[in-house]
C-alpha positions in Angstrom: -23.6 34.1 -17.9 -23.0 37.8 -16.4 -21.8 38.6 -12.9 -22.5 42.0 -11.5 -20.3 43.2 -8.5 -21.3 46.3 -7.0 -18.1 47.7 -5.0 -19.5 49.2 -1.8 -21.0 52.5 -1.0 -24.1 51.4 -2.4 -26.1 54.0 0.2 -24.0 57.9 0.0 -23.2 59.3 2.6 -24.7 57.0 5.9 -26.0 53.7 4.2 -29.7 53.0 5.1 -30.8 54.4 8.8 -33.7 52.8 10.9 -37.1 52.6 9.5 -38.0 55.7 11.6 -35.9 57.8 10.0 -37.6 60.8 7.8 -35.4 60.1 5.1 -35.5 56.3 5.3 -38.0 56.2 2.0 -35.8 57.9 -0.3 -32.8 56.1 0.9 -34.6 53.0 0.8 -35.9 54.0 -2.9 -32.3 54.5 -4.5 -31.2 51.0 -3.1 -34.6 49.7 -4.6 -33.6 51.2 -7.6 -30.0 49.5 -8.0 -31.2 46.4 -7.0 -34.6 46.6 -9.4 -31.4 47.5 -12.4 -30.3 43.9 -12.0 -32.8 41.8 -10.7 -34.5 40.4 -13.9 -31.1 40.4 -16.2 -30.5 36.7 -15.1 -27.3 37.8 -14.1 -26.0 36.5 -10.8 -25.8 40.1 -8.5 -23.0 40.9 -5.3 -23.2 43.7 -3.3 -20.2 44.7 -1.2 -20.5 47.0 1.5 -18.1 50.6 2.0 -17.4 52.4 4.5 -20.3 54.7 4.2 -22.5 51.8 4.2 -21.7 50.9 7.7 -22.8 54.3 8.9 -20.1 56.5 7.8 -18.2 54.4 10.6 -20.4 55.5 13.1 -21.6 53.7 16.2 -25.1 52.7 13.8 -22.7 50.9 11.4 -23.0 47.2 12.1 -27.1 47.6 12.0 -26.9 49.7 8.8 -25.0 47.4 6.7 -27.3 44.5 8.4 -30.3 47.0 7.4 -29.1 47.5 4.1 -28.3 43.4 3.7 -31.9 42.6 4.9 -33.2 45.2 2.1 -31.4 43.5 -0.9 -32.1 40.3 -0.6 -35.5 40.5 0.0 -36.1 42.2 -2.6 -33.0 40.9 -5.3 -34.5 37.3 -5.0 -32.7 34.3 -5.4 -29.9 35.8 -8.0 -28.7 38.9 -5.7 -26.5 38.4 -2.6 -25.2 40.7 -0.2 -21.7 39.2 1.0 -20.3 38.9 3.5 -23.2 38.4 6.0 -24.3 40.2 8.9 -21.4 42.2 9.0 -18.8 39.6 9.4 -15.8 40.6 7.4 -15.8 37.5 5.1 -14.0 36.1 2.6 -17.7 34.6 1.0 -16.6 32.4 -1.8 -18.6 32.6 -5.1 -17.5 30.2 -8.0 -18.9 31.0 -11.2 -18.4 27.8 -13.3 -15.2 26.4 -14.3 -13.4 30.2 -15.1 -14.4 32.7 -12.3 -14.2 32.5 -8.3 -15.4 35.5 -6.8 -14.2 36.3 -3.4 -15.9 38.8 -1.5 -14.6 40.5 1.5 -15.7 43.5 3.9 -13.0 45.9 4.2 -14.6 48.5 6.8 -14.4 45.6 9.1 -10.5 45.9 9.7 -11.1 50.0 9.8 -14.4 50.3 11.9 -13.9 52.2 15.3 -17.5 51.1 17.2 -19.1 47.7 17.6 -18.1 44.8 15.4 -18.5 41.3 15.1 -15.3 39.6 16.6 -13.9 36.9 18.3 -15.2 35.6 20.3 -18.3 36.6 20.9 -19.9 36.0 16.9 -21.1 33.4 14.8 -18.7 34.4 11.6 -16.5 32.1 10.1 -13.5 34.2 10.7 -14.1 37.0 13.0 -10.0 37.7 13.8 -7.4 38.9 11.7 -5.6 36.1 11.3 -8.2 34.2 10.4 -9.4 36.6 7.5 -5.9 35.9 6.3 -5.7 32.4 6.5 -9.4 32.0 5.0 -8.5 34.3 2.5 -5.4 32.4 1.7 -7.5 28.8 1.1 -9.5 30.4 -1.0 -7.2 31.9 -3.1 -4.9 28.5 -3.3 -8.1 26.4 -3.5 -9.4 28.0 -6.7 -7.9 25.5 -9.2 -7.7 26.4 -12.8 -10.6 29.4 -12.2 -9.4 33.2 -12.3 -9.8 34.9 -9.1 -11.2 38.1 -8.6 -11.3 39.6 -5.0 -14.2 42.1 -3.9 -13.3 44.9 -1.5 -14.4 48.2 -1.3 -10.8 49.6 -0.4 -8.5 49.3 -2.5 -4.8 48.2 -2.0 -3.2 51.2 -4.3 -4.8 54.1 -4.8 -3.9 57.5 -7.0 -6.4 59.5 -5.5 -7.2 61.2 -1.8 -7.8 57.9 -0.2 -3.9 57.4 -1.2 -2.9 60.8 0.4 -2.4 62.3 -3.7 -4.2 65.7 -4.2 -3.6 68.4 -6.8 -3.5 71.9 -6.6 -7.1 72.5 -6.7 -7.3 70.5 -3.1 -5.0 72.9 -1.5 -6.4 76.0 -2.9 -9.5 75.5 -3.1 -10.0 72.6 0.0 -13.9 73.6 0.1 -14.8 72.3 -3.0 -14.1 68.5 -1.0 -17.4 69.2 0.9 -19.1 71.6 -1.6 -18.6 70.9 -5.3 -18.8 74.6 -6.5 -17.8 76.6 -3.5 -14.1 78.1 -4.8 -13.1 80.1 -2.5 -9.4 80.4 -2.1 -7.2 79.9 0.9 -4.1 79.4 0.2 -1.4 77.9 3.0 -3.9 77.0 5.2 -6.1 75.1 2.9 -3.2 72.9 2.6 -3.5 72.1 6.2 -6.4 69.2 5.1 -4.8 67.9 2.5 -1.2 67.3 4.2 -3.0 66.4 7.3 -4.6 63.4 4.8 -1.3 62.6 3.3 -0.3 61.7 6.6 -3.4 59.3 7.3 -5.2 61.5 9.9 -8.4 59.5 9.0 -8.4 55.2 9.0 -10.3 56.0 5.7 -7.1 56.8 4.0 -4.3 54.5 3.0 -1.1 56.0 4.9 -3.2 55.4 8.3 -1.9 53.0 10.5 -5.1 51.5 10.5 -5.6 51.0 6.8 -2.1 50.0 6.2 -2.4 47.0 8.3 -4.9 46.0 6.6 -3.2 45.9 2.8 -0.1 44.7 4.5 -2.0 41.8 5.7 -4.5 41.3 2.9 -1.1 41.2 0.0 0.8 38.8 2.1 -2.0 36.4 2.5 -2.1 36.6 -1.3 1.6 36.1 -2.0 2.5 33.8 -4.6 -1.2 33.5 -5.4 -2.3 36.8 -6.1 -5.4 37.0 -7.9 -6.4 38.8 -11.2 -7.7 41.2 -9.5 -8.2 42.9 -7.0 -11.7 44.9 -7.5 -12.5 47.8 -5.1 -14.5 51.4 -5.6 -13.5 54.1 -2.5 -12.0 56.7 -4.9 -14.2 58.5 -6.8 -12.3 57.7 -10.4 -11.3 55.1 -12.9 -7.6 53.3 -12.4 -6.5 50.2 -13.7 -2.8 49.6 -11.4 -0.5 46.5 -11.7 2.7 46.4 -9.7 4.6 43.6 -8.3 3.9 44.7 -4.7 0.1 44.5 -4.8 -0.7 42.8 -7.8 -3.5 44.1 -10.2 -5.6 46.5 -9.1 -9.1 48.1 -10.2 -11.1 51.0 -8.7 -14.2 51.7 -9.8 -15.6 53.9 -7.7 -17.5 56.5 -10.1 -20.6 55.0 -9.8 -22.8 57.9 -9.9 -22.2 60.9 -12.8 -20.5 63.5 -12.0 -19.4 62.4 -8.6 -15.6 62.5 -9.5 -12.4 63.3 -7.3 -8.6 63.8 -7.6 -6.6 60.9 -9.4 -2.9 61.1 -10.5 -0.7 58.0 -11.2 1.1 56.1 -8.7 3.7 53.3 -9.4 2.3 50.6 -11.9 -0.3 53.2 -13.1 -2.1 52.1 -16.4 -5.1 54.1 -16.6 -6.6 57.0 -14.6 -9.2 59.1 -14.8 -11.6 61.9 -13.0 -14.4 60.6 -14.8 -17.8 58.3 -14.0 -18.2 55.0 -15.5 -17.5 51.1 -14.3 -15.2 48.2 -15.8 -15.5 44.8 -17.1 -13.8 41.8 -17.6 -14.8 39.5 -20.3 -13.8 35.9 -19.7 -13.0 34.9 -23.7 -13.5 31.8 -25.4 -9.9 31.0 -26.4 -9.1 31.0 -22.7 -7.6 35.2 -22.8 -9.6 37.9 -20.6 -10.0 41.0 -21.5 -10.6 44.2 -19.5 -12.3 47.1 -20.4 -12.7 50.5 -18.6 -15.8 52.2 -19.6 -16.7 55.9 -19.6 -20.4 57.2 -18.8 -21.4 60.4 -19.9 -24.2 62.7 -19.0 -26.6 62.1 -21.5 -26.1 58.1 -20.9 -24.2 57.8 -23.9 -20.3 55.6 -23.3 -17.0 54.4 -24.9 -14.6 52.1 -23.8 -11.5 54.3 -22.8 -9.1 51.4 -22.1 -9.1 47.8 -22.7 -6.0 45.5 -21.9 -5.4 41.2 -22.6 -4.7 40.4 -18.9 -1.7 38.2 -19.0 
């Protein structure tokens, strides 16, 4: 039976605002829709949250992400979850019979400036760092002979801005990172955003202090048990990463067409690419599984750009 993860940022750019808001419909429309794609496959349906679900990181965030929770479940049924609840920054265990344990975390959690559920004033199974690390440790040792795959919108490796890597075009051009079609060169100082990235200006980004904490503490509750993967979007590109520091990694993050970043390889680098599309991993019947990275195209049309055996 099929599993659907969708990796976060469900909602672009400020996740689902208050009922009162004037754009509140159409935002509420284009969750509809996602949920609506999977409802009546019989597959069983996660939603993560991102960063841009919880408000951007704003002070709204905690009540948009429990807005947008509210909003998939009633209307996914019994078959779609949103994990983990009310904002608490999981892990939610999912097994999915005797191969596959899903384990779904909330990454903005660790990076989220404004109100939070925490110790000790919530109602979450772990609501401290060390807890997240020691619940995500069980589960990961407690899974038995299934494969684990971990759900978390950032990812632990990246090749793209998120990792502080930009090309040329970013420091030329820096515009086009709010404007897709707005070149207009500035040379030297459009370097200033990019460098300012590398050096993890924003908690968003992976050389932050903030954001580095969190992968630091995330891999080492995972040491010696990583899992198959780890499963995240954040980057707007394709990469398939394994390295013995952080284990396997998959971003899929490309979601919607044409909505495509910077990507160069980093250390363990397999597959990248600047284009849309989403992955899959197919759990065989002679015990292998394979992965395969599909590409989207405009017109709908797609073919499989990498597949790999995962040892």
């Amino acid at each position: 039976q099929a599993t659907v993860a969708f990796l976060g940022d469900n909602l672009y750019p400020d996740g689902l605002p208050a009922p009162d808001h004037p754009e509140f419909a159409e935002l509420a429309r284009r969750l509809d829709d996602q949920v609506d794609a999977v409802r009546d496959t019989g597959a069983r349906v996660v939603f993560i949250p991102g960063n841009h679900d919880w408000a951007k990181g704003g002070p709204d965030g905690w009540a948009a992400v429990r807005r947008q929770e509210r909003r998939v479940e009633e209307g996914g049924g019994p078959t779609v979850s949103f994990l983990p609840n009310d904002g608490c920054p999981g892990p939610e265990v999912v097994d999915r019979g005797e191969r596959l344990r899903l384990v779904a975390l909330d990454t903005q959690w660790w990076l989220h400036p404004h109100d939070r559920p925490e110790h000790p004033g919530s109602s979450c199974p772990a609501d401290s760092e060390e807890e997240i690390v020691a619940a995500l440790r069980a589960a990961l040792e407690g899974a038995g002979e299934r494969d684990v795959v971990v759900l978390g919108h950032h990812p632990l490796q990246s090749g793209g801005p998120h990792g502080g890597k930009f090309g040329v075009k970013q420091h030329l051009f820096p515009l086009t990172e709010w404007k897709k079609n707005l070149y207009v060169p500035i040379p030297l100082v459009g370097s200033i955003y990019p460098v300012a990235r590398s050096q993890g200006i924003t908690p968003q980004d992976i050389p932050s202090a903030e954001y580095g904490r969190m992968r630091e503490a995330l891999a080492g509750a995972a040491r010696g048990h990583f899992p198959l993967a780890w499963a995240g979007g954040h980057e707007h590109v394709l990469q398939v990463i394994e390295s013995p520091e952080w284990g396997r990694v998959l971003v899929s993050g490309s979601g919607i067409y044409g909505h495509v970043t910077y990507v160069r390889g980093v250390e363990g680098s397999l597959y990248r690419a600047s284009r849309s599309g989403f992955m899959r991993i197919d759990f065989l019947r002679d015990g292998r599984r394979r992965l395969g990275v599909i590409e989207v195209g405009k017109d709908g049309g797609y073919r499989e750009a990498f597949a790999r055996i995962l040892e």
